[in-house]
Structure formats: C-alpha cells, structure tokens
C-alpha positions in Angstrom: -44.6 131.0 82.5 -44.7 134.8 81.2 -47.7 135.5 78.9 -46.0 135.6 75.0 -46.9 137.9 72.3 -45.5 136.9 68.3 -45.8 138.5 65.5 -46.4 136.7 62.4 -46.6 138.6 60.1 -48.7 139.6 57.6 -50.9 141.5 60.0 -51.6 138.8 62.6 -49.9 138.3 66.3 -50.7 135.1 68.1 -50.6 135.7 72.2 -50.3 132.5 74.2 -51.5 133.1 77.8 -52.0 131.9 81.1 -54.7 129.2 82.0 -54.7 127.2 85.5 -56.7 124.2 85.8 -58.0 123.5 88.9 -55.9 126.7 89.9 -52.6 124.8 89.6 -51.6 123.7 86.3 -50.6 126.5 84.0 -52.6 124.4 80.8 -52.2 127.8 78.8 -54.9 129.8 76.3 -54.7 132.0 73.5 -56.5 134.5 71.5 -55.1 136.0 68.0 -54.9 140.0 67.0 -55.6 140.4 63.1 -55.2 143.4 61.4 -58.1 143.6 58.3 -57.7 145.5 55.0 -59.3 148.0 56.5 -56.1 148.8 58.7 -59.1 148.1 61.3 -58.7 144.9 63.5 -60.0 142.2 64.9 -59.5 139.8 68.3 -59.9 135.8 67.5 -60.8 134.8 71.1 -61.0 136.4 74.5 -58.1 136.8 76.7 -57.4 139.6 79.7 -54.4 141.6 78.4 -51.6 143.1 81.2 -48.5 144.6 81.3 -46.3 144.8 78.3 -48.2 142.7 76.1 -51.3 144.9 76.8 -49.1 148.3 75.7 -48.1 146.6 72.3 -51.6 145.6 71.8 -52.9 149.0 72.7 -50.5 150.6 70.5 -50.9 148.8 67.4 -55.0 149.7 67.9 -54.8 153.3 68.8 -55.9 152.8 72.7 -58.1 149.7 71.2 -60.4 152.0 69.7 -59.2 150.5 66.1 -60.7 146.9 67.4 -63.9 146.6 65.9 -64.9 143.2 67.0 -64.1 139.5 68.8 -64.5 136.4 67.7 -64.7 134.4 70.2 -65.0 130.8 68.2 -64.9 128.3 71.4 -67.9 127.9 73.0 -66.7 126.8 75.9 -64.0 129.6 76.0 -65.9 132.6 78.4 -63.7 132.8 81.4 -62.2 136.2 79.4 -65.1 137.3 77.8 -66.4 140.0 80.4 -63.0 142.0 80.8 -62.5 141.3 76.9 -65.4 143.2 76.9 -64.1 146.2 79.4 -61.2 146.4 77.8 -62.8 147.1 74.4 -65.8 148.6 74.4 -66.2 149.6 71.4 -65.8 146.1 69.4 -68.4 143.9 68.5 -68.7 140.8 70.2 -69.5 137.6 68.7 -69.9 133.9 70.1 -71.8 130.9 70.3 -75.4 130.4 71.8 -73.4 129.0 75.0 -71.4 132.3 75.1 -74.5 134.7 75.8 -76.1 132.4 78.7 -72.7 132.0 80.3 -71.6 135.9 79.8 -74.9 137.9 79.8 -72.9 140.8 81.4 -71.7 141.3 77.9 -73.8 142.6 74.4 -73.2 140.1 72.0 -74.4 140.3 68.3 -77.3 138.6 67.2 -75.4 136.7 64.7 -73.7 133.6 65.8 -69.4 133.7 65.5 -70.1 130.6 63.2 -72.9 131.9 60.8 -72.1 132.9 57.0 -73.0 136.5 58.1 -69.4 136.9 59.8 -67.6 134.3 57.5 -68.6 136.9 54.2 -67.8 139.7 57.1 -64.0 139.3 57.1 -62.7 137.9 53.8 -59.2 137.9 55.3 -60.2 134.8 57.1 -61.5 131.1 56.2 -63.3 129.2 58.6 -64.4 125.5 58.9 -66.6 124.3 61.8 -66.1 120.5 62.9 -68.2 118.2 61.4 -69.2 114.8 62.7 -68.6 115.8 66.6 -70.6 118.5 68.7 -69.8 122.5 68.5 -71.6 122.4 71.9 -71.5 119.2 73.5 -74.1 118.3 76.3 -71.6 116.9 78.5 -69.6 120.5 79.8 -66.6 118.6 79.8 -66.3 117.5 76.4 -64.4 120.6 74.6 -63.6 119.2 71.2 -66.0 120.7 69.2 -65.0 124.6 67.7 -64.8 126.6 65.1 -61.2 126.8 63.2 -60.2 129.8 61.6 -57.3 130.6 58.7 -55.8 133.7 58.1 -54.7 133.6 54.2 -52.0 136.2 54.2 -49.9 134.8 57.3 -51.0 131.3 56.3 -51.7 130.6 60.2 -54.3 128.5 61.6 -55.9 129.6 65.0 -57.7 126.6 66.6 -58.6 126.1 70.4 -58.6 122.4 71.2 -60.1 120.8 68.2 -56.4 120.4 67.2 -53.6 120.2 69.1 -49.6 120.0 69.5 -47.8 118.8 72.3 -47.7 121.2 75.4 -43.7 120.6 76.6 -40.4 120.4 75.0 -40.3 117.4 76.8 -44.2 116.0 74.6 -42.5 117.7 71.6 -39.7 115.3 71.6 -41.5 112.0 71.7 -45.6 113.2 70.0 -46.6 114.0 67.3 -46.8 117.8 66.4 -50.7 117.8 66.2 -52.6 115.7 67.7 -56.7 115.1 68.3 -58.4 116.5 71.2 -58.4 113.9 73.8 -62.0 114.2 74.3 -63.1 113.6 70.3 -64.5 110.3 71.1 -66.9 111.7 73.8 -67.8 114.5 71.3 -69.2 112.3 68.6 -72.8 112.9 67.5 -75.2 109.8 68.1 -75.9 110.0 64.4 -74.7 107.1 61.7 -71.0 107.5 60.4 -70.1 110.0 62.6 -66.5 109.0 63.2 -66.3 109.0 59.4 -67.9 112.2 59.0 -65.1 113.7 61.3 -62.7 112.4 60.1 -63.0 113.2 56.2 -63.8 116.3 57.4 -60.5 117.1 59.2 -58.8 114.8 56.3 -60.4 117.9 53.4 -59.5 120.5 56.1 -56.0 119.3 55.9 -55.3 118.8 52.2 -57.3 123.1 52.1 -54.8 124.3 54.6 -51.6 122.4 53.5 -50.3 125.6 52.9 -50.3 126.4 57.0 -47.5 127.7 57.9 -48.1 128.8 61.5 -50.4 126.3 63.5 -51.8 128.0 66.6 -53.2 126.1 69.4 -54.7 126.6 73.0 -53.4 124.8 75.3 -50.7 123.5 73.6 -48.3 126.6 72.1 -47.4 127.7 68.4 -46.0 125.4 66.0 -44.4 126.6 62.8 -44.3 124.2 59.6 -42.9 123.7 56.3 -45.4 123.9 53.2 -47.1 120.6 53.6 -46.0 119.9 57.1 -48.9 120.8 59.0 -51.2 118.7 56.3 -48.9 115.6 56.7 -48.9 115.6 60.5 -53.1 116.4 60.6 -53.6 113.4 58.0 -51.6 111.2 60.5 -53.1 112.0 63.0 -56.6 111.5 61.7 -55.9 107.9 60.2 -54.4 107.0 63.7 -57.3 107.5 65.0 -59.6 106.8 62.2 -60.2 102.6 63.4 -61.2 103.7 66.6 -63.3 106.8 65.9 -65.3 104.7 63.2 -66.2 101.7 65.6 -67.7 104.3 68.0 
C-alpha cells in the first residue's frame, strides 16, 4: 500500500505511511505537516519522507528549511526520529523523556513535546494528554498512552493509538469508526478510579472536540465526520468500555 499524502485544508496535510510489524504486516503510521500563522511550519510526528510525497512536502517548505520544529507526541513512536532529523536539520525536535534515551543520535529540546512551554508555543493547536492510563507505560508493549493534538482551523484531530478507527474497508463495515486502543486496560495506572479517570477524561475530550471534522489516526487511516460525529462515536466507545475499565 503506496504511502498517501491529503490535504485538509486550512493549512494541515495528514500523510498516512508505511509500518510493518514483525516486517510483514503493513499496520501503517502517520505524521501531520501544519502550516502556523507564521507561514512557518511544523511536523506532528516523525516519518521518513520519499518520492513524490517527499517533493510536495519539500515544496510547500522551501527545501524544509521553513520547518521549524517536530512534535513527536508518541513516546513510543522513534523508529523515524533519526532520519526525521537528517531530513530537517534545521527544526526543533521535541519528544518525550523515552524519545531522547531511545534516539540520542538526535538533539532534542529540553522541554518535553507535552509541557505547557510548547502548548503556549503554537496557539494553532490544542492538546490533551491521557489521563487515568500511562504516557509511558513500564511494560514496552503497552502503547495506549499519548499525547492528542487539535488543529482549530482544519478542525482535525491527530492522535497515534490512543484512539483509533478500523484499519480495512472490510473493519469499516462491521466496527465502529473509533475505537479504544486494545491495550487501554494494560495501560491503567495502579492508582484508585483510574478507569473512571480515563474515561471522563476522554468523555470531556469528546464533548471539546465535537466539532472534529477530520479524525486522524496511526495505524488505522483518516476518517472524516459530520459536526458531532466524531463526539458521538468517542462517547460510544468510551461507555462500551466504561464497565470493564472501571472494575480494573
């Protein structure tokens, strides 16, 4: 499956790549391209860029010399980082305290992707971090955890596995179009309430964002909604699971 770039408008392009698991199964990933106020831009995520994806990109940034940072917002999300950072050498890199142990090849900022510092950095976005499940579980296999971002004037959500939509035509027909991470159980906090703490968090998240429009997800593809679609399918998702993440 060809890497796919789309253009949302509003200054933001959502590319949906490649990702083999095991180096078989094409599971997908993504990273975002968001154009600032500035007319400077900005990269949510790391991915390697080629052919004729890569000449859009580079043409829209002036050789990539107009990208002036990355956000990479998944800690567990580094396989791109180092040629991310090749590719633009002049951006800012920012990412998790798992990103700099895993990637030390590359100079990341002192502040953290998920600090206030970068949130008042790029007003163009809104950000929510997951509450009531770990950002960086212990166990390596546990990926639920991330931090979500909006862009207001596309109304598109980018999210890497916190959220999800089914990843065939053949899921789309018979799932619902967002789902929970399968590993959200595993990524509860051993802390009181936690399953309710997740999931009035992701209940508020979805009543703030029920204007989404575009709902992008790694893994899993783009989704597009209808004001108040993407809230209604999040909140059914999250009292679906609600019994069982509670009892945890």
């Amino acid at each position: 499956m060809a890497d796919k770039i789309y253009d949302l408008g509003a200054g933001f392009w959502n590319i949906q790549g490649s990702f083999h698991l095991g180096g078989v199964i094409n599971v997908g990933t993504q990273c975002s391209l968001v154009q600032l106020e500035s007319g400077r831009f900005i990269f949510l995520d790391s991915y390697t860029l080629t052919d004729e994806i890569r000449k859009q990109v580079m043409a829209l940034t002036n050789d990539g010399k107009d990208v002036e940072a990355v956000l990479n917002v998944h800690p567990f999300h580094t396989i791109h980082c180092a040629q991310m950072a090749k590719d633009f050498p002049e951006a800012i890199f920012y990412g998790s305290e798992r990103h700099p142990e895993k990637v030390p090849e590359v100079e990341w900022a002192d502040d953290r992707v998920e600090s206030d510092a970068v949130t008042q950095r790029y007003p163009e976005l809104e950000f929510s971090i997951s509450k009531g499940i770990y950002y960086i579980s212990p166990n390596e296999k546990v990926h639920a955890g991330s931090l979500l971002v909006r862009h207001l004037a596309s109304q598109s959500v980018h999210v890497d596995d916190t959220f999800m939509s089914p990843p065939t035509k053949i899921l789309k027909a018979v799932l619902p179009e967002v789902m929970l991470h399968p590993t959200t159980k595993q990524a509860l906090k051993d802390e009181p309430d936690a399953g309710k703490i997740y999931c009035d968090w992701a209940t508020e998240l979805a009543h703030q964002w029920r204007d989404t429009r575009n709902f992008c997800a790694a893994h899993s593809g783009l989704v597009k909604f209808e004001v108040g679609g993407f809230e209604k399918a999040l909140v059914a998702a999250i009292d679906k699971a609600r019994p069982k993440l509670e009892k945890a």
